[in-house]
PDB file of N, CA, C and O in Angstrom, chain B, residues numbered from 101:
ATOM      1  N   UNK B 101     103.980 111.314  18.921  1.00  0.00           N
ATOM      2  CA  UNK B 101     105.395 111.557  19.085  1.00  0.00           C
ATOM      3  C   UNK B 101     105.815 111.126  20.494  1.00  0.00           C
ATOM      4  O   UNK B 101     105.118 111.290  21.495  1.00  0.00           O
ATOM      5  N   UNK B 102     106.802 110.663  20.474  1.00  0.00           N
ATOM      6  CA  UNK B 102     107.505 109.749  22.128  1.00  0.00           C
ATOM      7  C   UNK B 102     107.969 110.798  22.644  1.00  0.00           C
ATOM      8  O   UNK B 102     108.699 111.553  22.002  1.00  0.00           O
ATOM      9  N   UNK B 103     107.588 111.037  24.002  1.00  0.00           N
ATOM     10  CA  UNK B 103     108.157 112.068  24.549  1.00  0.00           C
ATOM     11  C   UNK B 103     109.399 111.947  25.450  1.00  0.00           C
ATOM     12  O   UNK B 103     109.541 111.160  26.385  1.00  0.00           O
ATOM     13  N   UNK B 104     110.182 112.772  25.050  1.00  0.00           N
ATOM     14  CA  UNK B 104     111.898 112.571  26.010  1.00  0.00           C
ATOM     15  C   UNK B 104     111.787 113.132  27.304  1.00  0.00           C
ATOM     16  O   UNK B 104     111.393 114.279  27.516  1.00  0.00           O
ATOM     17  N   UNK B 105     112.045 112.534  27.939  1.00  0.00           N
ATOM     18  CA  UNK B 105     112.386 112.479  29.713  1.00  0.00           C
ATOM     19  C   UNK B 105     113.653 112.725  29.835  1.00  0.00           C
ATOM     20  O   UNK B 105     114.505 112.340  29.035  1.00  0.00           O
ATOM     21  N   UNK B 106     113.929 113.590  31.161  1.00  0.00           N
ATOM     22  CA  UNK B 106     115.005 113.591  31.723  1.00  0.00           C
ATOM     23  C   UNK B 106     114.690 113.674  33.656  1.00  0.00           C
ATOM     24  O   UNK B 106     114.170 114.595  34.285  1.00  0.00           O
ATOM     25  N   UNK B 107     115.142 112.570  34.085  1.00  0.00           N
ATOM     26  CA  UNK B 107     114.792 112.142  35.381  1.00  0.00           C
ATOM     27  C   UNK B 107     116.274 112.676  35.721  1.00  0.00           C
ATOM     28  O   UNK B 107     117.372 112.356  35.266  1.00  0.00           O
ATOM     29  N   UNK B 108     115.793 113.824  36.918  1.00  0.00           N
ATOM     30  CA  UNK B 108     116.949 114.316  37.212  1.00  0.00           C
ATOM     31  C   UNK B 108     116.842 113.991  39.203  1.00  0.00           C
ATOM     32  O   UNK B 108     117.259 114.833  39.999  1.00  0.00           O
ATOM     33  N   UNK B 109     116.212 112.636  39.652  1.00  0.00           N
ATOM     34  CA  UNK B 109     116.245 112.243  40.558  1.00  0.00           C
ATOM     35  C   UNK B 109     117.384 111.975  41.570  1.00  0.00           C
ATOM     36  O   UNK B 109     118.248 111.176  41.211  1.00  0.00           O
ATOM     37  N   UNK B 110     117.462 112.385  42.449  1.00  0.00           N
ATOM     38  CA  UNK B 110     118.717 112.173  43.125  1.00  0.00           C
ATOM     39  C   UNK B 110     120.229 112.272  42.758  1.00  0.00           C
ATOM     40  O   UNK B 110     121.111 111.440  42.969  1.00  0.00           O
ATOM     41  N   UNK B 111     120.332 113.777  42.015  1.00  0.00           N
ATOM     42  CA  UNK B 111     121.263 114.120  41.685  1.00  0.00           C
ATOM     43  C   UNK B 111     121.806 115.046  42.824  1.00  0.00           C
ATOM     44  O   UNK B 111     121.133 115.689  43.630  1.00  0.00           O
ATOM     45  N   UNK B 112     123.320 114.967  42.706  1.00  0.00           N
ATOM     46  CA  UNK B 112     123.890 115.324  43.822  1.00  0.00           C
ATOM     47  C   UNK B 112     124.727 116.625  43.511  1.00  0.00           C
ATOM     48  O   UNK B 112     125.558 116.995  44.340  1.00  0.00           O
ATOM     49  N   UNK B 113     124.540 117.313  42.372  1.00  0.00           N
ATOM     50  CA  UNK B 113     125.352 118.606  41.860  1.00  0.00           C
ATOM     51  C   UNK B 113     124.775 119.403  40.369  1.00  0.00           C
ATOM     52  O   UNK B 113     123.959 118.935  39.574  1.00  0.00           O
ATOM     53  N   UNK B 114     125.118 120.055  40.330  1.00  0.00           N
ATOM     54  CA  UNK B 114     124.642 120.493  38.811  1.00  0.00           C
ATOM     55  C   UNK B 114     125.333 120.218  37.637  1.00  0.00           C
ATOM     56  O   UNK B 114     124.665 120.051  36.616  1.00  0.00           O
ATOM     57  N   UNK B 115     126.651 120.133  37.584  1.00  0.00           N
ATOM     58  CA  UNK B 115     127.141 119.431  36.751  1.00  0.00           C
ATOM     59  C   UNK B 115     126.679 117.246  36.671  1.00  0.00           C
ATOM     60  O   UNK B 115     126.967 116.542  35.703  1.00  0.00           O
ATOM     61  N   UNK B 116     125.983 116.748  37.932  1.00  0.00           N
ATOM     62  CA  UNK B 116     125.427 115.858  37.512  1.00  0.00           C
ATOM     63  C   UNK B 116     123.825 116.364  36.594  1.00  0.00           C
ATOM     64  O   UNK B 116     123.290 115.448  35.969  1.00  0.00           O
ATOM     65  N   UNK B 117     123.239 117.549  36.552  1.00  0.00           N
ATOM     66  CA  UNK B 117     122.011 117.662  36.264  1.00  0.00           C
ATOM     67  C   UNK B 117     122.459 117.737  34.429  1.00  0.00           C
ATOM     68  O   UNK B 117     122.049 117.123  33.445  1.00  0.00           O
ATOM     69  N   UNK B 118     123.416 118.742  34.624  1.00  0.00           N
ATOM     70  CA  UNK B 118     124.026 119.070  32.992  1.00  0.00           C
ATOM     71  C   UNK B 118     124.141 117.345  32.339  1.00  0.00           C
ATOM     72  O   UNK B 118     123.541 116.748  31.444  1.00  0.00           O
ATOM     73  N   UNK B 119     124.873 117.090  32.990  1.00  0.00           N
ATOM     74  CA  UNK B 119     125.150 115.588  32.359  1.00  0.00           C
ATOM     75  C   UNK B 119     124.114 114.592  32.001  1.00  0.00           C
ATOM     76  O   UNK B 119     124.255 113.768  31.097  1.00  0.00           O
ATOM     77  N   UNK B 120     122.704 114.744  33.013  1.00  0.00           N
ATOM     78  CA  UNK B 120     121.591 114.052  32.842  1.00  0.00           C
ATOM     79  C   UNK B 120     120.645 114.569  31.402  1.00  0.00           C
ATOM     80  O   UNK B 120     119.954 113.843  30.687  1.00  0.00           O
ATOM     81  N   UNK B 121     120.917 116.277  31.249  1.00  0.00           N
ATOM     82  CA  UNK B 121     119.988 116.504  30.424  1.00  0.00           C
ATOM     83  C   UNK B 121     120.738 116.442  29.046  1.00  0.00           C
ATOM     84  O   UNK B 121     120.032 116.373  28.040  1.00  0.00           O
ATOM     85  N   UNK B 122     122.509 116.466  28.864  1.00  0.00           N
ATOM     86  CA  UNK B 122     122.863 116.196  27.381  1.00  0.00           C
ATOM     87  C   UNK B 122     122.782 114.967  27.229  1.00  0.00           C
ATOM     88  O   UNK B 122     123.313 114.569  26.193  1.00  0.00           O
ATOM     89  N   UNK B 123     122.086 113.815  28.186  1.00  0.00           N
ATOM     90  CA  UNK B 123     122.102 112.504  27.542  1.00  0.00           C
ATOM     91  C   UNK B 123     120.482 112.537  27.486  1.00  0.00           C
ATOM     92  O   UNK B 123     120.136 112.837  26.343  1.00  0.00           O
ATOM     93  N   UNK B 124     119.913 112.428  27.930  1.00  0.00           N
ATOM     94  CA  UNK B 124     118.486 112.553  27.939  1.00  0.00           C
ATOM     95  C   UNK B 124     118.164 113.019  26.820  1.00  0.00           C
ATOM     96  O   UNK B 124     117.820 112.205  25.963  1.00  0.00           O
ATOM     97  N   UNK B 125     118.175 114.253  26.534  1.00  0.00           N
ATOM     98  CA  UNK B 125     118.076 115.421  25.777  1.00  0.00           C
ATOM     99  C   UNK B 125     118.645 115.081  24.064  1.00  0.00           C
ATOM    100  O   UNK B 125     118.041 115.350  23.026  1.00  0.00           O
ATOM    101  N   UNK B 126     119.932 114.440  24.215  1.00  0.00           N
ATOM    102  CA  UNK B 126     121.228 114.780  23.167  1.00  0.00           C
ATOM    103  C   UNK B 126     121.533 116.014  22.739  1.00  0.00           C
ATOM    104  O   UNK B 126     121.264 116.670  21.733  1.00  0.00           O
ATOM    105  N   UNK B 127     122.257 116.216  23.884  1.00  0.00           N
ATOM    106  CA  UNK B 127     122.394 118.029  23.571  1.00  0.00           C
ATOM    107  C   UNK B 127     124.158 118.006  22.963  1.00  0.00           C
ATOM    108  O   UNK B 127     124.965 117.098  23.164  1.00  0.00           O
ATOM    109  N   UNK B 128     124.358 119.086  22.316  1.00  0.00           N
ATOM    110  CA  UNK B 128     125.611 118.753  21.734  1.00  0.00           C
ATOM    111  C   UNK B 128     126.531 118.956  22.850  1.00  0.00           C
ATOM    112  O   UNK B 128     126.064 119.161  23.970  1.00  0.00           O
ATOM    113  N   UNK B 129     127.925 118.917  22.636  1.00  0.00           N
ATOM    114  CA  UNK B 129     128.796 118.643  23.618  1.00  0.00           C
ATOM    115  C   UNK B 129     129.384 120.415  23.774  1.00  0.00           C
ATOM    116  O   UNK B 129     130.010 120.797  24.763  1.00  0.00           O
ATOM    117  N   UNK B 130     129.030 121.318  22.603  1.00  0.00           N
ATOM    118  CA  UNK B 130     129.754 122.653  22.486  1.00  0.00           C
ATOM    119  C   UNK B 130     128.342 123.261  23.407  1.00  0.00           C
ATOM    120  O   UNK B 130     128.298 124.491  23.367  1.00  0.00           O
ATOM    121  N   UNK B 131     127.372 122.716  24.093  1.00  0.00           N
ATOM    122  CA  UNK B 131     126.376 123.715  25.213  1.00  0.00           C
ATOM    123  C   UNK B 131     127.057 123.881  26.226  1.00  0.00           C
ATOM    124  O   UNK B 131     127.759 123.089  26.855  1.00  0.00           O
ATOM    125  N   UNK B 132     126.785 125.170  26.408  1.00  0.00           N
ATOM    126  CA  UNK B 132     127.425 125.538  28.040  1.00  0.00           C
ATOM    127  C   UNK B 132     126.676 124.945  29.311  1.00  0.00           C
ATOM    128  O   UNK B 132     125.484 124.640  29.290  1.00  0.00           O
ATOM    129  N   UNK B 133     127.357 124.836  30.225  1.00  0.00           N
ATOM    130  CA  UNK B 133     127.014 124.169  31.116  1.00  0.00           C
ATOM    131  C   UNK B 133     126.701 124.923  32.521  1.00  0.00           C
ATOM    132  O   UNK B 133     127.311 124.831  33.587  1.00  0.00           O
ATOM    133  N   UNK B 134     125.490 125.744  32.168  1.00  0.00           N
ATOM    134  CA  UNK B 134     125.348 127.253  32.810  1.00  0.00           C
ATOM    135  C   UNK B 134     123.421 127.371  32.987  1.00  0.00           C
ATOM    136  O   UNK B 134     122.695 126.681  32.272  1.00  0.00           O
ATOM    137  N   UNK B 135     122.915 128.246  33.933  1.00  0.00           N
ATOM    138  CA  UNK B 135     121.858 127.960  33.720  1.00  0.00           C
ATOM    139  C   UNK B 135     121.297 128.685  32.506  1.00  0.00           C
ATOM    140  O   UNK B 135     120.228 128.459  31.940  1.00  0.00           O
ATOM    141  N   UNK B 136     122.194 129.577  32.218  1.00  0.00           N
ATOM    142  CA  UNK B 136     121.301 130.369  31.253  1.00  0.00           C
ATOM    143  C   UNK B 136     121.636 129.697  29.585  1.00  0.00           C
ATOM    144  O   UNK B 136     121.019 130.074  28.589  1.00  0.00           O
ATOM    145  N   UNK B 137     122.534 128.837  29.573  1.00  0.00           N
ATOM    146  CA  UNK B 137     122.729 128.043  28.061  1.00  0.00           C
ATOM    147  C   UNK B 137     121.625 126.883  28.365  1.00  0.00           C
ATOM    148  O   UNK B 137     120.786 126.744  27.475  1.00  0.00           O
ATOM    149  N   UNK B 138     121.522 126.111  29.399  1.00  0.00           N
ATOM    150  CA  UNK B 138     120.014 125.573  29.525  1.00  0.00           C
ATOM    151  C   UNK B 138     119.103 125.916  29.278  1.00  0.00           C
ATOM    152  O   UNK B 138     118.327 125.074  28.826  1.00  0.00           O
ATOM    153  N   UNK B 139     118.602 127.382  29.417  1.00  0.00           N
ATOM    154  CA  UNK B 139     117.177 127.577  29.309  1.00  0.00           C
ATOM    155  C   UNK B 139     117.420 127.861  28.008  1.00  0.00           C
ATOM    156  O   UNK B 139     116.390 127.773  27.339  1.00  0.00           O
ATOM    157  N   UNK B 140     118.583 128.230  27.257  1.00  0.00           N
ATOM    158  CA  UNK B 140     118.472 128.308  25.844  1.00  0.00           C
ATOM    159  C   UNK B 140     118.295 127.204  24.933  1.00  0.00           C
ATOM    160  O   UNK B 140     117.566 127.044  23.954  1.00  0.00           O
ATOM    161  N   UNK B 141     119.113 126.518  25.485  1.00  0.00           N
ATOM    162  CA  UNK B 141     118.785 124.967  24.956  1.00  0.00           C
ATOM    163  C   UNK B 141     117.299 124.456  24.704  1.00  0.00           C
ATOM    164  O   UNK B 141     116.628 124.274  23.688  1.00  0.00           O
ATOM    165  N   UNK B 142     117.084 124.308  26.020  1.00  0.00           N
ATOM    166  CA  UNK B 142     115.852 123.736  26.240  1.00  0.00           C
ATOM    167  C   UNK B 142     114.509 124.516  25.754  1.00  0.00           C
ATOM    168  O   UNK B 142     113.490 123.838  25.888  1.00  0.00           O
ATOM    169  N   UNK B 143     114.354 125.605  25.302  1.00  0.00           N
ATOM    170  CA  UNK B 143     113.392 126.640  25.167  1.00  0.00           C
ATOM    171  C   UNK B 143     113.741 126.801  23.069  1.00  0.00           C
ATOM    172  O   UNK B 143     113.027 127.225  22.161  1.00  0.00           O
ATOM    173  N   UNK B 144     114.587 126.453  23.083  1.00  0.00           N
ATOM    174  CA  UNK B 144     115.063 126.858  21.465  1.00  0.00           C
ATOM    175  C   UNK B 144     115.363 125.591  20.595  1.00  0.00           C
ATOM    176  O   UNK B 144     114.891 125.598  19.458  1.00  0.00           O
ATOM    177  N   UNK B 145     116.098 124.499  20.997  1.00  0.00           N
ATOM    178  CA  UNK B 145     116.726 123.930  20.525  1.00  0.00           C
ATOM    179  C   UNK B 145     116.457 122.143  20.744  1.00  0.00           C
ATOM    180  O   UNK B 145     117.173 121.405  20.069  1.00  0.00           O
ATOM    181  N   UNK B 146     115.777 121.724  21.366  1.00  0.00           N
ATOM    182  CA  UNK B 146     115.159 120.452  22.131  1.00  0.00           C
ATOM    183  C   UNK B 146     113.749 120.168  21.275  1.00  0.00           C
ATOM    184  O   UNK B 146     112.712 120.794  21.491  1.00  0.00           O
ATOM    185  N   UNK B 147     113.855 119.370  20.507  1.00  0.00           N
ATOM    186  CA  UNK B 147     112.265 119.222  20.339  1.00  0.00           C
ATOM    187  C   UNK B 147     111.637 118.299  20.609  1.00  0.00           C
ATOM    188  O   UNK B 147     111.926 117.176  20.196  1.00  0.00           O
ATOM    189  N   UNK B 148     110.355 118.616  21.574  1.00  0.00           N
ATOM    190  CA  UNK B 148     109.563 117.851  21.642  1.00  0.00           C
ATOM    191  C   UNK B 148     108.463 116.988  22.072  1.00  0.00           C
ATOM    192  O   UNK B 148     108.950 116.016  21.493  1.00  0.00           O
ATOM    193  N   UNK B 149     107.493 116.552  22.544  1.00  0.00           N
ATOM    194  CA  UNK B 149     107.381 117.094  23.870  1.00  0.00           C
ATOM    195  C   UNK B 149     108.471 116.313  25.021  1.00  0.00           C
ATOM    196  O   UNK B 149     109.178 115.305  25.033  1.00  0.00           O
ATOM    197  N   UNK B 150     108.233 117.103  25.674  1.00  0.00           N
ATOM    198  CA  UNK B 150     109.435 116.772  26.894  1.00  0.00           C
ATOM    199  C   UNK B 150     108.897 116.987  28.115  1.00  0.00           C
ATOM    200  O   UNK B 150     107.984 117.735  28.466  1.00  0.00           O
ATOM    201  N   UNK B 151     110.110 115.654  29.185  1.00  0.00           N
ATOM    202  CA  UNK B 151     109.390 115.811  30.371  1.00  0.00           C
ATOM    203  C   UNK B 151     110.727 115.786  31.089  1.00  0.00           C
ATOM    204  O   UNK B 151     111.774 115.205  30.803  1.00  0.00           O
ATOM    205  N   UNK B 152     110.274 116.879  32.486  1.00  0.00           N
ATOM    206  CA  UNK B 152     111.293 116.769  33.226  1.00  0.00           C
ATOM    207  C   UNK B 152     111.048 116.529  34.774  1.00  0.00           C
ATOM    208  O   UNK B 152     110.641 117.388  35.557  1.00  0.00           O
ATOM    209  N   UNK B 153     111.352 115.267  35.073  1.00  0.00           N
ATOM    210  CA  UNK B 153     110.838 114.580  36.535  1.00  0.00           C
ATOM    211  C   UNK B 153     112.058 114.606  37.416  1.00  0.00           C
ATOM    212  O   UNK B 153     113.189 114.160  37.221  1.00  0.00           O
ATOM    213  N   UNK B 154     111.418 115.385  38.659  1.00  0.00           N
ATOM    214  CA  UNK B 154     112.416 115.792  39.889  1.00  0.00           C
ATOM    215  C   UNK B 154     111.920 115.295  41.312  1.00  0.00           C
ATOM    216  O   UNK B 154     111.490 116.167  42.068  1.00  0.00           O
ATOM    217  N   UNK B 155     111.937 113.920  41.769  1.00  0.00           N
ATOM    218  CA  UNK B 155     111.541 113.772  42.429  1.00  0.00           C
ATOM    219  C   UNK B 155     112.861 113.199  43.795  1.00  0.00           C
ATOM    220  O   UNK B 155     113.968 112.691  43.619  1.00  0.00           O
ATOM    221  N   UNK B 156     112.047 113.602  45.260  1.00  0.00           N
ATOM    222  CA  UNK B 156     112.641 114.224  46.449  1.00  0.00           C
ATOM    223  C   UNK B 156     113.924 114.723  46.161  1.00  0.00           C
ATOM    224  O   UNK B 156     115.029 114.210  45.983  1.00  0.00           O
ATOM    225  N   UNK B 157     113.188 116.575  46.166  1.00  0.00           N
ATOM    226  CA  UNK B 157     113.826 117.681  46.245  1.00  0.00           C
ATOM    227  C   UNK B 157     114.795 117.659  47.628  1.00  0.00           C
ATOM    228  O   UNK B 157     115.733 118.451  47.528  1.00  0.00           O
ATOM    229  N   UNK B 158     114.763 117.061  48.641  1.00  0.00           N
ATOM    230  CA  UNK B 158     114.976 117.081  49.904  1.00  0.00           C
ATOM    231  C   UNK B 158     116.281 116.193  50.029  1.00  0.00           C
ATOM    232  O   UNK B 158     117.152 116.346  50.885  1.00  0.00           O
ATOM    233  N   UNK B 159     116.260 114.835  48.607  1.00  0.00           N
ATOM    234  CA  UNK B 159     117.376 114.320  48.418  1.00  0.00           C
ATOM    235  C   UNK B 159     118.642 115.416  48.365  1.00  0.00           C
ATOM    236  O   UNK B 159     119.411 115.792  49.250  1.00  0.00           O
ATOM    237  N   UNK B 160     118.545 115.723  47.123  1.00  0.00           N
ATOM    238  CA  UNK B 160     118.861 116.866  45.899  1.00  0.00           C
ATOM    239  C   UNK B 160     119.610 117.464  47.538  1.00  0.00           C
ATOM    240  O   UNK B 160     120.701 117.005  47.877  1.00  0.00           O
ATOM    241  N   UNK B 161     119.131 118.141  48.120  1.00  0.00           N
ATOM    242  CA  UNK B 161     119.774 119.689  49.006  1.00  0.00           C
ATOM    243  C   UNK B 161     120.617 119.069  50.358  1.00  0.00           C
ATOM    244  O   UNK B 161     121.091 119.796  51.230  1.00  0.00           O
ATOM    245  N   UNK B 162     120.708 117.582  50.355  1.00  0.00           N
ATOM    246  CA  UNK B 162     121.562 117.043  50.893  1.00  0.00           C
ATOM    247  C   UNK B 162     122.805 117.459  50.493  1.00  0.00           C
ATOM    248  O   UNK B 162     123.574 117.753  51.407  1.00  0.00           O
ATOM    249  N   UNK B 163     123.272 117.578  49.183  1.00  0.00           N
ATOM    250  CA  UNK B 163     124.525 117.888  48.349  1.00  0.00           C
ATOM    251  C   UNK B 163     124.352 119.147  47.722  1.00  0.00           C
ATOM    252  O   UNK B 163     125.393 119.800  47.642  1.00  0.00           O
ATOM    253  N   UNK B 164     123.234 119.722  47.211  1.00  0.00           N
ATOM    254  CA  UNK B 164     122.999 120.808  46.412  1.00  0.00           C
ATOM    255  C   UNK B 164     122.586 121.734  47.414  1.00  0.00           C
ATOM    256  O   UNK B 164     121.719 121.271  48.154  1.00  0.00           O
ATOM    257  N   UNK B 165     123.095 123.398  47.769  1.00  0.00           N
ATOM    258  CA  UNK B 165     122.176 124.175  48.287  1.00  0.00           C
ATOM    259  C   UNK B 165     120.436 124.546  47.715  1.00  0.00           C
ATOM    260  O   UNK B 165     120.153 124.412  46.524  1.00  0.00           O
ATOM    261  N   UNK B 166     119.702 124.874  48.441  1.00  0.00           N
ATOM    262  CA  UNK B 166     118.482 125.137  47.947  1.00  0.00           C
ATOM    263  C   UNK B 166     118.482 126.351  46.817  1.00  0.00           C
ATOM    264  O   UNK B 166     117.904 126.277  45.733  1.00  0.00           O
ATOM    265  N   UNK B 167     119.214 127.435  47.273  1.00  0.00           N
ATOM    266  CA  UNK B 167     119.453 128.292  46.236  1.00  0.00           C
ATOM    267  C   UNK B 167     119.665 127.576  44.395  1.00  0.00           C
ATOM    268  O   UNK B 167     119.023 127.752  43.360  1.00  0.00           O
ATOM    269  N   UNK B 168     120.463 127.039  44.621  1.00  0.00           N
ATOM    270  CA  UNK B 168     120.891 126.266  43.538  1.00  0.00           C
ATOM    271  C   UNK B 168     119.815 125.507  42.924  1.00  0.00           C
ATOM    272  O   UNK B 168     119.693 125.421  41.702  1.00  0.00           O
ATOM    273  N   UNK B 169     118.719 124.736  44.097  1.00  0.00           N
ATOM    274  CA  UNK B 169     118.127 124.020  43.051  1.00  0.00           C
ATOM    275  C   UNK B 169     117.031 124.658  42.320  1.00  0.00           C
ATOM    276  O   UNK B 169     116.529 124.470  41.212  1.00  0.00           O
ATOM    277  N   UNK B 170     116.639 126.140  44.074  1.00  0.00           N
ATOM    278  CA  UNK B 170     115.265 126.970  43.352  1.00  0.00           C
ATOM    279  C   UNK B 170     115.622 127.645  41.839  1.00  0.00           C
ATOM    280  O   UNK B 170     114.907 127.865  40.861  1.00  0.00           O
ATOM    281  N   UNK B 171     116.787 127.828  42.053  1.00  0.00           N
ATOM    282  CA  UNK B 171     117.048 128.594  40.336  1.00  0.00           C
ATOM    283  C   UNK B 171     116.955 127.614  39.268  1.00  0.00           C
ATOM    284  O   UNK B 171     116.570 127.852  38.124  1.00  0.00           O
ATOM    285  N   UNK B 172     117.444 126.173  39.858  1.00  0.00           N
ATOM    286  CA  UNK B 172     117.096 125.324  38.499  1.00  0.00           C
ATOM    287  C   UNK B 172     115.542 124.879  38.067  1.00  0.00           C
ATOM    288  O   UNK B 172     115.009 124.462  37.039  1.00  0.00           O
ATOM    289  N   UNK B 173     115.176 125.152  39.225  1.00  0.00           N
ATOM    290  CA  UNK B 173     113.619 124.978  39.254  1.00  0.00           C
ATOM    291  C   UNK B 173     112.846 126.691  38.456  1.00  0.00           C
ATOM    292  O   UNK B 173     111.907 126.798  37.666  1.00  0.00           O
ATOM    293  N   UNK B 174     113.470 127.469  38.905  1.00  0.00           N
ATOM    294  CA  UNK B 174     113.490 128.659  38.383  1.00  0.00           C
ATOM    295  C   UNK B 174     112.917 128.649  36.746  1.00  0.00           C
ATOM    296  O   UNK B 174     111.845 128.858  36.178  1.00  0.00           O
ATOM    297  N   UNK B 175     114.352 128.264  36.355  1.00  0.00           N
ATOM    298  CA  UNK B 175     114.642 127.302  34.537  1.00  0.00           C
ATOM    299  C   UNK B 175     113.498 127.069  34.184  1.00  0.00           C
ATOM    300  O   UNK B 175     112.647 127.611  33.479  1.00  0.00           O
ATOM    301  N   UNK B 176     113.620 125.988  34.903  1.00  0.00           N
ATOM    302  CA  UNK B 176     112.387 124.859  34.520  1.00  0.00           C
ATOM    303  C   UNK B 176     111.589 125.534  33.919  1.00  0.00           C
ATOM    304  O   UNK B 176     111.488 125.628  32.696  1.00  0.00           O
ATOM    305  N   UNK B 177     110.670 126.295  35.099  1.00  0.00           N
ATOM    306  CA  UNK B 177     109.351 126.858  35.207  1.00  0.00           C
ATOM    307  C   UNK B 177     109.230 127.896  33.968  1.00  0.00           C
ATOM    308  O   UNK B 177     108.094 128.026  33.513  1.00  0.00           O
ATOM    309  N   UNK B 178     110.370 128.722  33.313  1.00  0.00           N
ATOM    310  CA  UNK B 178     110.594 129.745  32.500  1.00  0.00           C
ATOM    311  C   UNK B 178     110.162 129.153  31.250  1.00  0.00           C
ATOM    312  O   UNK B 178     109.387 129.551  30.381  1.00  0.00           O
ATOM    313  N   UNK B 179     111.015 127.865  31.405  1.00  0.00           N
ATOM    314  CA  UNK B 179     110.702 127.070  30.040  1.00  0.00           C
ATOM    315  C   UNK B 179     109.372 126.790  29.866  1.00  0.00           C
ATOM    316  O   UNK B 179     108.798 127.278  28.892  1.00  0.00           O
ATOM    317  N   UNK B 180     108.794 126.104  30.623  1.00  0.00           N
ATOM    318  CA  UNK B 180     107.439 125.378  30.441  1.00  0.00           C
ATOM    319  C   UNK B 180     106.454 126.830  30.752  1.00  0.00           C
ATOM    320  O   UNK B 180     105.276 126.508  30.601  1.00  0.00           O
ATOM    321  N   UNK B 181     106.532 127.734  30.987  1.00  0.00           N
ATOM    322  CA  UNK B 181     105.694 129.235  30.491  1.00  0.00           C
ATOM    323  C   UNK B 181     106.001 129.135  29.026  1.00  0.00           C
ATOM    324  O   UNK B 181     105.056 129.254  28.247  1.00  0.00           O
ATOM    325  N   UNK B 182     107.389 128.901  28.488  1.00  0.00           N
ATOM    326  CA  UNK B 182     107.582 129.531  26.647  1.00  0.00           C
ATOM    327  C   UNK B 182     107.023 128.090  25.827  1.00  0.00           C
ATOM    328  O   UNK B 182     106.734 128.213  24.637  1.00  0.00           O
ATOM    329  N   UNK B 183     106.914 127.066  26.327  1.00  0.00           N
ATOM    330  CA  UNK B 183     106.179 125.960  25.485  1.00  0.00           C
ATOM    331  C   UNK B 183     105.106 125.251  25.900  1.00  0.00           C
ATOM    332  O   UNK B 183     104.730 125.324  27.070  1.00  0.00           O
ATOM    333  N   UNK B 184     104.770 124.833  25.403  1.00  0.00           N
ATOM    334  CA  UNK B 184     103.335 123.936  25.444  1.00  0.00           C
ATOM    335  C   UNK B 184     103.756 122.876  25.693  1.00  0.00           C
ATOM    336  O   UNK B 184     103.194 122.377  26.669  1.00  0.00           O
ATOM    337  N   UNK B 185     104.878 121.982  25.036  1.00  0.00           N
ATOM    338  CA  UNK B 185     105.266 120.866  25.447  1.00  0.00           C
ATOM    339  C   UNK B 185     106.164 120.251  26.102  1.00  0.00           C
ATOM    340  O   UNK B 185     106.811 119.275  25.724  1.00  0.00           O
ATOM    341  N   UNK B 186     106.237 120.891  27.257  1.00  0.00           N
ATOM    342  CA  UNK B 186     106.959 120.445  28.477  1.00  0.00           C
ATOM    343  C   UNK B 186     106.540 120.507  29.406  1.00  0.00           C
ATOM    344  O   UNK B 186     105.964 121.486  29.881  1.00  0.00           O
ATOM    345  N   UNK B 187     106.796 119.063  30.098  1.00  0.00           N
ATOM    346  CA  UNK B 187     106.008 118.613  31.554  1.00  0.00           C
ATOM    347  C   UNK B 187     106.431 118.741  32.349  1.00  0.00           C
ATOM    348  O   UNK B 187     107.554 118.322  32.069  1.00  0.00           O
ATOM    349  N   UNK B 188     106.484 119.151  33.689  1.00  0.00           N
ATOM    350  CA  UNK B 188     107.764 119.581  34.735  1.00  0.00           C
ATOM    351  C   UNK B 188     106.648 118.347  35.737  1.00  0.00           C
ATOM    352  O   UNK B 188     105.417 118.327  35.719  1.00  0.00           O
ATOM    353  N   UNK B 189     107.661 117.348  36.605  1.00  0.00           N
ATOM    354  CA  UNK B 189     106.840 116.589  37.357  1.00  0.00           C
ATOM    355  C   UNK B 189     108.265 116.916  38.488  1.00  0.00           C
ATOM    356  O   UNK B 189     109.383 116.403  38.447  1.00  0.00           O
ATOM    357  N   UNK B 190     107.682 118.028  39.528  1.00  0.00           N
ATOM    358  CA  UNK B 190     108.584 118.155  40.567  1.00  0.00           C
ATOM    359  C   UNK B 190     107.847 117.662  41.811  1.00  0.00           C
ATOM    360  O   UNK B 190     106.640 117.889  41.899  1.00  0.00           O
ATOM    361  N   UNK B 191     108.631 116.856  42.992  1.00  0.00           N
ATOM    362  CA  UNK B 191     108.216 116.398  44.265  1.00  0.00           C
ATOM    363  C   UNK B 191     109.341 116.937  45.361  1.00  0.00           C
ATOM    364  O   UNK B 191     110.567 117.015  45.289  1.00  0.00           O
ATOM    365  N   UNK B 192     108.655 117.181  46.117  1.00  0.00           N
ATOM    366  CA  UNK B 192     110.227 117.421  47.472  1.00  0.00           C
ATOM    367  C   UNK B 192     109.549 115.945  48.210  1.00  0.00           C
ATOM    368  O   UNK B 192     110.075 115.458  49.210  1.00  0.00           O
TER     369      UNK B 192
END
């Protein structure tokens, strides 16, 4: 099975991250755009294996506070505890 990526590299907000993962992803357009409709998404509703590559974190907090990204990283990590098939490839 081909596994779906979402390269959320040098994104500059979270509404760019939302936008990266309903195209990546094909998430429908009625998901909230929240962290906690993400981890629902992604933990319930996404199949497959999946990968999610974040590389220089250090970009990212140029525009994003760190708070912001540790919670999306937060996500992440929640998710890939509830499945087996998701790859988290994070770099600062």
């Amino acid at each position: 099975m081909q596994i779906k990526k979402c390269d959320l590299t040098g994104i500059k907000s979270t509404e760019e991250a939302y936008t990266r993962f309903t195209d990546a992803f094909k998430l429908p357009s009625c998901v909230g755009r929240n962290l906690d409709a993400l981890y629902d998404v992604l933990s319930t509703e996404v199949e497959g294996p999946l990968e999610i590559i974040w590389s220089d974190l250090d970009g990212s907090a140029t525009s994003m506070s760190w708070d912001t990204i540790n919670s999306m990283l937060e996500v992440f990590r929640c998710v890939e505890n509830d499945r087996d098939d998701l790859n988290l490839k994070i770099s600062e």
